[in-house]
N, C-alpha and C positions, 0 to 999 in steps of 0.2 A: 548805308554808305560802303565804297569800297573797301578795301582791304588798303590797297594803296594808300588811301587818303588813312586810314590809320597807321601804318607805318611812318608815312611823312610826316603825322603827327608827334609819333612816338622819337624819330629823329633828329625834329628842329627840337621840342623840349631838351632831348640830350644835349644837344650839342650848346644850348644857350646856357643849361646848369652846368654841364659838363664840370670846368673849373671849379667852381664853389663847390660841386658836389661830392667833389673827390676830396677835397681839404675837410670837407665837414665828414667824411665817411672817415679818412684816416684817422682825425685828432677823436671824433667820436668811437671810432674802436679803440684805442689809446685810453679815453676815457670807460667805458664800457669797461674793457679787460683791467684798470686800476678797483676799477670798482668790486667786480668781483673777485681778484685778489683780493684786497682790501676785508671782504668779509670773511673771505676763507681764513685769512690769516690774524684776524681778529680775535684775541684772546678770550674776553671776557664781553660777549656778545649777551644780552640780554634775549629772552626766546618767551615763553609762554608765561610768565609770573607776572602776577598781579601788583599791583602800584602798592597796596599795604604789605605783600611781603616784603618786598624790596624796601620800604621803611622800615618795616619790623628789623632785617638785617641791619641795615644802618644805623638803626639807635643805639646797638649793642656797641657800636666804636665812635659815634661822634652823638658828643653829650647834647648841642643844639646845632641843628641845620637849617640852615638861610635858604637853599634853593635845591633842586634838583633837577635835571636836565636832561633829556635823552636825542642821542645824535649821533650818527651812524654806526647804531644798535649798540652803543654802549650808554650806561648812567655815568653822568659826574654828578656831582654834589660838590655842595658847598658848606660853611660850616665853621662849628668853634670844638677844639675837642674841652679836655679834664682843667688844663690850664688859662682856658680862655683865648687861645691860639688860633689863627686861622688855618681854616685845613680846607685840603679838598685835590679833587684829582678823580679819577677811573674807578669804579667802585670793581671790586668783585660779584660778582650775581650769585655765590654759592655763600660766602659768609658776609658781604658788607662791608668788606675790609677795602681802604683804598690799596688801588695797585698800582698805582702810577698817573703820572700825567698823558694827557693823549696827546700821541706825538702831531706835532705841525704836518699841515701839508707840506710834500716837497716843492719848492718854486716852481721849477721845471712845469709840473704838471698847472701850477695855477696858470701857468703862460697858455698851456695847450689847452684850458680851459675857456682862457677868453678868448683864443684864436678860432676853439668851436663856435663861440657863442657869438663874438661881433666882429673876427678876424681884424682885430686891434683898431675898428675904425667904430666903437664906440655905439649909439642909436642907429649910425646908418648903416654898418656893419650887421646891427641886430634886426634889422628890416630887409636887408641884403640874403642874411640866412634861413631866415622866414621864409621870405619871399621863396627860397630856392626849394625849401621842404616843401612848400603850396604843388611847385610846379612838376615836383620829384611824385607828386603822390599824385597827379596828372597823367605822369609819365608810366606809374605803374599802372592806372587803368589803362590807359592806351595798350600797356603790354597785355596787360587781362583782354581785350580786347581780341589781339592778336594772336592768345593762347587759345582761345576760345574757337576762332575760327581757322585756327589749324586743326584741332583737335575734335571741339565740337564739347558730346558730354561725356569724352574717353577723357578728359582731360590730366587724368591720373595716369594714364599711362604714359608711357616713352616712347614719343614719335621718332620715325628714322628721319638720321639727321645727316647734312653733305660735309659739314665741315667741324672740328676742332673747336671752335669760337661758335657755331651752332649748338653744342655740345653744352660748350661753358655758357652763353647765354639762356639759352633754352631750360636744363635743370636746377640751375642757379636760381635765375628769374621764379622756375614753380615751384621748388622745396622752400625756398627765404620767402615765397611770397606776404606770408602772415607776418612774418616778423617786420618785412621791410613795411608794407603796410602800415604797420604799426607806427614805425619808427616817421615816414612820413605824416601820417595822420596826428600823431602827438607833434609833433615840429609843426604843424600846422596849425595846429587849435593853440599852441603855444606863442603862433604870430599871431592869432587874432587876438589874443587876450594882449598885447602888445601894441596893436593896435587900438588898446582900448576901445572894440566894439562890445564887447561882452560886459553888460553892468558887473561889478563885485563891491557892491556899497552894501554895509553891513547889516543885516536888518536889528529891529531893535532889543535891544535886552527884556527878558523876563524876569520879573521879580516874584520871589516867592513868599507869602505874609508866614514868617518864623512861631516855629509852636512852640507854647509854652512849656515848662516842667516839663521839659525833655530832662535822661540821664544824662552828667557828662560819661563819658567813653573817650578808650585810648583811639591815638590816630589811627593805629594798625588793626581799629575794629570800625573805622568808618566805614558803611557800607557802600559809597563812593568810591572808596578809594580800591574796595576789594572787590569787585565789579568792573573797575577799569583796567585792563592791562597795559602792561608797562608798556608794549609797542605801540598804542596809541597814546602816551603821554609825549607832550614837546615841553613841555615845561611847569613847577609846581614849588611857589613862591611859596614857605613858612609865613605864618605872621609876628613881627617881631614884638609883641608887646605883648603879655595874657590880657586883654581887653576885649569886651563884649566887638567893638567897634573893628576892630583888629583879625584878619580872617585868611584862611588860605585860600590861594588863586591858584587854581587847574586849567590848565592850560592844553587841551589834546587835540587831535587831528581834525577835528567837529565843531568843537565850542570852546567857550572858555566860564570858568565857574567859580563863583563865588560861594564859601564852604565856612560855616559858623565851626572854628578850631577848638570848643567848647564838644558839639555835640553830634560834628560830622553833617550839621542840614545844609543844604542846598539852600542857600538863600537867592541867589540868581543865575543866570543862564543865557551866555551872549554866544547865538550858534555864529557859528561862521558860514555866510556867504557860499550858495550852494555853488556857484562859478567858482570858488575859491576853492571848495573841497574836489571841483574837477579840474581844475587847473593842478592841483595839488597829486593827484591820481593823476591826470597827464604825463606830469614831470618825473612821477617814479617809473612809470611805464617805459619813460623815451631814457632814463639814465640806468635803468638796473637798478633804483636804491634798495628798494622792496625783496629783492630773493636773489641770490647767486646766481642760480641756474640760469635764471632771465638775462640775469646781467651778460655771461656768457654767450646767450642764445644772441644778444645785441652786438656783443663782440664779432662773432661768427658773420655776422648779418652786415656788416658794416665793413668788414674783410668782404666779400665779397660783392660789392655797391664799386669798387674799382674793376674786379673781373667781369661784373657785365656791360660798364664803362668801354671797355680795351673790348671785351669780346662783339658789343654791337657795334665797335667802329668798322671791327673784320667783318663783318657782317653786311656790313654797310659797301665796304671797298670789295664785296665778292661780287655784291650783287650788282656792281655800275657797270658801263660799258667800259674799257678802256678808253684810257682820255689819249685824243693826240696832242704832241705837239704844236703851239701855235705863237710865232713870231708875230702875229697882229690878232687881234680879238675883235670877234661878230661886229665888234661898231666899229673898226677903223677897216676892214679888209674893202676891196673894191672884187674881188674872185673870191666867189664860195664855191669849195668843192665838197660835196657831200656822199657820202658813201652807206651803203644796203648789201653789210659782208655777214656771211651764214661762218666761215671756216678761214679768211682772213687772206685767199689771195687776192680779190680784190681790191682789199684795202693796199696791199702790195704794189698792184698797178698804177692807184691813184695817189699812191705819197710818190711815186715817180713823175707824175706828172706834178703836185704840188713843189718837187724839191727844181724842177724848172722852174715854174713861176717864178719861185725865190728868187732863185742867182738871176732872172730877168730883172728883177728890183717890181717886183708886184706884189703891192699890200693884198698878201693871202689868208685864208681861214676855210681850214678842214676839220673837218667833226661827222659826224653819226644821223645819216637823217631822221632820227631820232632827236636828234638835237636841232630843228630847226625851228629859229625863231627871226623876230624881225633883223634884218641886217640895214642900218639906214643907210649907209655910202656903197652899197653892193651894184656894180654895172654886169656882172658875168657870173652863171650859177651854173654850173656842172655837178651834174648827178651819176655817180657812179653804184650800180647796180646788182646784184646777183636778183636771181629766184630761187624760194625756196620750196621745194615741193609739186602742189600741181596748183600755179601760180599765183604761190603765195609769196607775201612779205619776210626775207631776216628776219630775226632776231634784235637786229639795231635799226631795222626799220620798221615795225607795226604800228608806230603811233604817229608814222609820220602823215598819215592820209588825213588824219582827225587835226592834226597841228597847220596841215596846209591852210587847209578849211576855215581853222580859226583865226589864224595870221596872215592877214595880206599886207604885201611890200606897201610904201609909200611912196617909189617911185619906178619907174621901169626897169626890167632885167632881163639880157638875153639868157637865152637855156637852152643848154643842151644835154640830153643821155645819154649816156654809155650803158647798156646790159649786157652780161654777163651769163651765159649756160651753155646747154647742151641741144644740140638741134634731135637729137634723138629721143629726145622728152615731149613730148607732142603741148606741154606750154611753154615751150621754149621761149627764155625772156617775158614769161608775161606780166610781171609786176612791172618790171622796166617800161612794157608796154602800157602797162596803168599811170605807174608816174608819170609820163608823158601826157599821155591823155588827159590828167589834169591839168598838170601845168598849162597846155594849150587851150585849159576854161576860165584860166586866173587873167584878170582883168591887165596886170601887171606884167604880165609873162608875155615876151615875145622870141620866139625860137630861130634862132639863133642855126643851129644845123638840128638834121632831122636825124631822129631817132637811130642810132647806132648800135646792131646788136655783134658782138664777140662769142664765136662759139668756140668753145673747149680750151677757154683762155688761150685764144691765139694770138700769138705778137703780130703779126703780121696783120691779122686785121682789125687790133688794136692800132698800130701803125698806119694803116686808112684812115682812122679817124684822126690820128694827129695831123696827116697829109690836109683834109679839108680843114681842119681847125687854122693850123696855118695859114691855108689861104683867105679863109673869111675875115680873120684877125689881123694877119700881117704880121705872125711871130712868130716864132723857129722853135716850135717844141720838136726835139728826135723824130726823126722819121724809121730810122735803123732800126727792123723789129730784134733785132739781140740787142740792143739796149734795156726792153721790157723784158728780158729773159730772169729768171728768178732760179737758184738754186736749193733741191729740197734738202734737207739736213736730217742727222738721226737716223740713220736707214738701220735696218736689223736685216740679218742674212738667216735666212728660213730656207729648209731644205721639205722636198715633197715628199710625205711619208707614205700615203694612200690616197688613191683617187676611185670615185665610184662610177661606175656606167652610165652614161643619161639617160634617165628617165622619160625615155620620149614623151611619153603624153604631158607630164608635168614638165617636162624641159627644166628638169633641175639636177645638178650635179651635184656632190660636196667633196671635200677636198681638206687633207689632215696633213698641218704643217706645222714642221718641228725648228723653234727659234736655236740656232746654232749657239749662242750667247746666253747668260744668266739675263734675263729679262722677266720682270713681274709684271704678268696683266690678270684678269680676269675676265669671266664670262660677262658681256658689256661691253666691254671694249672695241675700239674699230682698228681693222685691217687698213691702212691708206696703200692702193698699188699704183705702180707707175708702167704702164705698158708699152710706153713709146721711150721710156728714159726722161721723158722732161716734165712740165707742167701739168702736165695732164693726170688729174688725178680719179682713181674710185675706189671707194670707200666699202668696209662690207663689216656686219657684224657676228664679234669674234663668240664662239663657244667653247672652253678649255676644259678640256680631255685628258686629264691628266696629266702632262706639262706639253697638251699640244694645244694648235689650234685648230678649230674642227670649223669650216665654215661651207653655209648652203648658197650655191651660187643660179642663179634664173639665167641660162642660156638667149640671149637674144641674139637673131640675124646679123645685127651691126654692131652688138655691143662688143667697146672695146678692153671693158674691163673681164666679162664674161668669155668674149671668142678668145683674150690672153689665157686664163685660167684655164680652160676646157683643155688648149693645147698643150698645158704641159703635162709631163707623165712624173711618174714616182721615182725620184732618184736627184730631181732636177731642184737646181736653188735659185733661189728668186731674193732681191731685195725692196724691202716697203718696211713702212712705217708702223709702228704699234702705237695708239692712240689712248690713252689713257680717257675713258668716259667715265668716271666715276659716277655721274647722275645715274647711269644707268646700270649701275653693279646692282645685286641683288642684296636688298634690305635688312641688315642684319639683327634689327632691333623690330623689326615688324609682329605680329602677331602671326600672322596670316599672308599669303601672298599669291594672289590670283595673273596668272600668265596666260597673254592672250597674245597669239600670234598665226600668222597667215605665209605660208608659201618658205620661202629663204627665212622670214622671220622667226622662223621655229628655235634658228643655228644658237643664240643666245641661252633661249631656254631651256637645251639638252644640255647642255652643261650647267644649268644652276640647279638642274633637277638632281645631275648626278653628283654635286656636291652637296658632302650631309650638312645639315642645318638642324640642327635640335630643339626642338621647344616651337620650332614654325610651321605651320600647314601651308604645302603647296599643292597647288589648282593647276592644270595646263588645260588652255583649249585651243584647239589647233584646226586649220581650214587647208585645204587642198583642193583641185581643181577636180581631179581623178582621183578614185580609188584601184588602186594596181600593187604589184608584188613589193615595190620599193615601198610604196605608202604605209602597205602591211607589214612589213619587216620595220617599219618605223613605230609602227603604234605596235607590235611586240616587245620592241626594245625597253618600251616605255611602260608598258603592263609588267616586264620585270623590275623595272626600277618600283615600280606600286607594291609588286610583293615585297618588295627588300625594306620597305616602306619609307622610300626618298622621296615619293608624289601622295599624295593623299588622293588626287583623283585626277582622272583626264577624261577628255570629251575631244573627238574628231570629226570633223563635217567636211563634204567632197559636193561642191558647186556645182556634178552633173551627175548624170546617172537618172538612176529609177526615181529616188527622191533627192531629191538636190539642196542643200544647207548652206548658206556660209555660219562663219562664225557665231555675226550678230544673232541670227536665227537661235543658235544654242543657245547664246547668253538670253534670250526674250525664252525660251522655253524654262530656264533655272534661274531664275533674275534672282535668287534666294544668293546666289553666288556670287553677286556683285553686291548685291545692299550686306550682308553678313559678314562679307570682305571690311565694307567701308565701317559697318557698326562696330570691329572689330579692333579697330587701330588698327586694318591690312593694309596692303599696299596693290593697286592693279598696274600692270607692267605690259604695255603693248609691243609689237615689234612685229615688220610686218607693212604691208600695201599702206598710203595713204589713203586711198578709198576703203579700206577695211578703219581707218582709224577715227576717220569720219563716223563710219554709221556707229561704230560701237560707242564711241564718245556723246553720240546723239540719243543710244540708248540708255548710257549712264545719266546721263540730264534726266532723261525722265522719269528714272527710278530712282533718282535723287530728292528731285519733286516732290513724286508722289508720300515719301518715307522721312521727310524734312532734313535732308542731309543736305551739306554743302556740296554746291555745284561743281563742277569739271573745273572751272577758271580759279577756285579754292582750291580745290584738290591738286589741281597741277602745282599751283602756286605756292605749298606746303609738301608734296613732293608724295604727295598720295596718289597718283598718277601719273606716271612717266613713260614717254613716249622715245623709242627710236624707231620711224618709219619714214617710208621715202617714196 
């Protein structure tokens, strides 16, 4: 099964116990921690002595005893002393002597007792919290589940984790594992015994035929009695008469016995009910009664059953899309507008067309084509689009191809596309080009205007499209492309520190930029530039140098984020965006860390290489087109970084020449480098061509395969493979 379908699993369980399971974890720590107070500060605790010593002490102050009792690890006794008086109270365990009466429970607590146990609503109450430990201990396989196939059989060690509430549920969930466990599994077997599915019907007594001319002997040489210790005694009834007929009744965790008070025999033997002695073992396991430490360890355990509560809700809310906005819901909207945004100015463009509809008074519904499902009153669907890569789907839209497929309308819809890119990417728009292409096979779908592609988010010929929309329709959305104009925010002012010569053969440049402001990034992070001053954005990944930014830039003919850059010299200030990637910072908790990069991709990795990292082994392998004097001064720089011992190894392959490599090539020549990465709890870290991220990712499949590790689609999806490539 997927991973998916076990987290979903592991979510709806929370969210339906969630409630209960928090009131049962709180009053249960509450109770836990009374409990093992309770023993700690328990005076006169009974411990390893024998049921006849503990008589023998007793006889020395109370002349006859009626009963003796043991209960949360103290003896009371009962009794007449010298005077014929009734006596009784807390015995002392070292002489015998009473020490007091044992104090009451405090109310308080018996309240939070029954609040654990049936939350004041009595049988259904106690079927309600059953029921919730059943699905609580559901819940933690499901996590087992989940840990398992993050991890695999490192499972001990400590995956690198993205967030805070990753952190707290993550460690939380595998250090408490046992205990919580525990605490489900007893709350469990404690509802079915509740259930009265488990027989505990008493089996029958044994009787034992009494020997004759036995000696009498003192109680405190019964060997019965010296043979049982006190901590399994519950209870042990004198006899009140000197008569043959008249006997004592022992009463302990197992059985209960009949005892001739002449000569210490065994005359019978009523075990107790082997469901009953587990039930009984159950309920000290799931309260602490048994051992402080435990009880404590339940405390700890049960403190904790709220922080991974609170931490998988963050967990939950990192990993959703962003919810829009919506004035009508999928079933009343008559206009779907759907959107396939990588970086979110798309979605920009199409809440400006949504925030028309509105004020027109049109029942509208915008969301995620990710989120497409049937819409019954829908007459108008617009799809608004980016590409990612080399003509792939967003991020908010990969599952939409599989959701079309499953879900068809149940009545007619025009449709129409918007796509969104760059004509200088040779697939330019081509998912948008896909979307369509489907739609126009859905029995349902009739197209409405013909596919509209937007390059370099241009208002102006976004504003085309509203022109014919207009007219097909007969509605007046903006035509005025400064209407779609969007304003970038945040800007940081960067001055030019160094710039290097281009590399003619490799047509690569790099360029060291110093943020004029107190700004924290790291190597990972992305540069956003704006070369024209407006919308038009390009994106580059940052390398920190010290408190610079170091980045490798690929010179193209047209490109407009590459021919800006090239032109400026060192002295000159620029403003752009620092983007904070965190997915992609360098893994501080990793074992291991294998870096694989191509071309401009390298710019990342020379800065996590030159920052120390103790305790982690790093890998570089790197691909170039040519080998020439820059390339060389590059894999110098980086052989000094090996002596200083900030890289553990590097590997470089040049695409032409005498013998020709890419990347992949190396990795298929040292595959020890990626399976030893992954057995390792490492982390592989691409960066670098879309086509290089392909074949290497194709290479990891199958050395994943062969060596029964979890595939690429695990790997990324627990953050054992992360990718920035373009």
């Amino acid at each position: 099964m997927k991973t998916s379908f076990w987290r979903y699993l592991h979510l709806v369980l929370a969210l339906v116990i969630s409630a209960f399971l928090l009131t049962a974890s709180l009053t249960g720590g509450i109770l836990a921690f009374s409990e093992a107070t309770e023993q700690i500060q328990t005076p006169h605790q009974v411990k390893n002595e024998s049921l006849a010593e503990i008589i023998e002490k007793i006889q020395t102050h109370i002349s006859e005893i009626s009963e003796i009792e043991v209960e949360n690890h103290q003896v009371t006794v009962k009794g007449l002393d010298d005077n014929m008086s009734e006596v009784g109270g807390v015995i002392s365990p070292k002489d015998g002597r009473i020490a007091g009466k044992a104090p009451p429970k405090p109310e308080w607590l018996k309240n939070i007792k029954a609040l654990h146990r049936s939350l004041f609503l009595h049988e259904t109450g106690r079927l309600i919290v059953g029921g919730t430990a059943a699905l609580f201990l559901i819940s933690l396989l499901t996590g087992f589940v989940l840990l398992y196939r993050r991890q695999g059989d490192k499972i001990l060690r400590n995956a690198e984790m993205m967030y805070k509430s990753d952190f707290i549920h993550f460690l939380g969930g595998k250090w408490f594992a046992i205990p919580l466990t525990i605490i489900a599994l007893t709350g469990s077997v404690m509802f079915v015994f509740r259930l009265g599915l488990i027989n505990t019907r008493q089996p029958k007594a044994i009787s034992f035929q009494p020997e004759k001319n036995l000696k009498h002997i003192q109680v405190k040489d019964f060997p019965i009695f010296k043979s049982t210790p006190i901590a399994k005694v519950k209870k042990l009834i004198f006899p009140l008469f000197e008569e043959e007929e008249d006997f004592f009744e022992l009463t302990t965790t197992t059985e209960t016995l009949k005892i001739n008070q002449f000569t210490g025999q065994v005359l019978s033997k009523q075990p107790v009910a082997e469901a009953k002695v587990w039930k009984r073992f159950n309920q000290e396991l799931h309260t602490g009664e048994s051992n402080t430490v435990w009880a404590f360890v339940l405390f700890l355990s049960a403190m904790v059953i709220p922080l991974l509560i609170g931490s998988g809700v963050f967990l939950w809310l990192n990993r959703r899309p962003k919810k829009l906005k919506n004035q009508y819901t999928a079933d009343e909207a008559e206009y779907i507008l759907l959107i396939g945004s990588q970086s979110g100015s798309t979605s920009l463009f199409a809440h400006k067309i949504h925030r028309q509809l509105l004020n027109a008074k049109h029942p509208v519904y915008i969301s995620y084509l990710n989120d497409y499902q049937l819409f019954p009153k829908a007459k108008k669907l617009i799809v608004f689009t980016c590409t990612y890569g080399e003509g792939e789907a967003p991020d908010s839209a990969d599952q939409f191809e599989t959701l079309l497929t499953q879900t068809p309308q149940n009545q007619n819809i025009d449709y129409t596309v918007v796509g969104f890119g760059s004509e200088s990417y040779p697939d330019f728009c081509g998912f948008a080009k896909r979307v369509n292409a489907l739609l126009s096979e859905q029995s349902w779908a009739n197209e409405l205007l013909p596919l509209h592609t937007v390059n370099e988010h241009s208002t102006e010929e976004l504003a085309f499209w509203t022109e014919a929309w207009n007219e097909k329709t007969g509605q007046s959305l903006m035509t005025n492309p400064m209407y779609y104009h969007f304003e970038v925010e945040h800007f940081e002012n960067l001055s030019i520190v160094a710039k290097t010569p281009l590399d003619e053969e490799n047509q690569i440049f790099s360029l060291t930029l110093k943020p004029l402001s107190k700004k924290s990034f790291q190597s990972g992070d992305i540069l956003g530039i704006y070369p024209e001053g407006n919308h038009r954005e390009r994106l580059y990944s940052i390398g920190k140098v010290g408190r610079n930014i170091q980045l490798f830039v690929k010179l193209h003919p047209h490109g407009l984020g590459s021919q800006y850059l090239y032109r400026l010299n060192a002295g000159e200030k620029i403003k752009a965006r620092i983007i904070n990637n965190e997915y992609f910072h360098f893994p501080q908790k990793a074992s291991r860390v294998l870096m694989i990069g191509n071309g401009t991709g390298i710019a990342p990795f020379l800065g996590m290489i030159n920052t120390p990292t103790p305790g982690i082994e790093k890998t570089l392998y790197a691909g170039f087109r040519h080998r020439n004097k820059e390339t060389e001064d590059l894999r110098n720089a980086i052989v000094e970084s090996r002596k200083k011992h900030l890289v553990e190894d590097f590997r470089i392959a040049y695409s032409t020449g005498d013998a020709p490599k890419r990347v992949t090539d190396l990795l298929r020549e040292n595959p020890d480098a990626v399976v030893d990465t992954l057995k390792q709890n490492g982390v592989i870290m691409l960066c670098g061509s879309l086509a290089m991220q392909k074949s290497v990712e194709a290479l990891i499949e199958e050395l994943c395969q062969k060596n029964q590790l979890p595939g690429v689609a695990a790997l990324k999806e627990n953050h054992r493979i992360r990718t920035d490539c373009y």
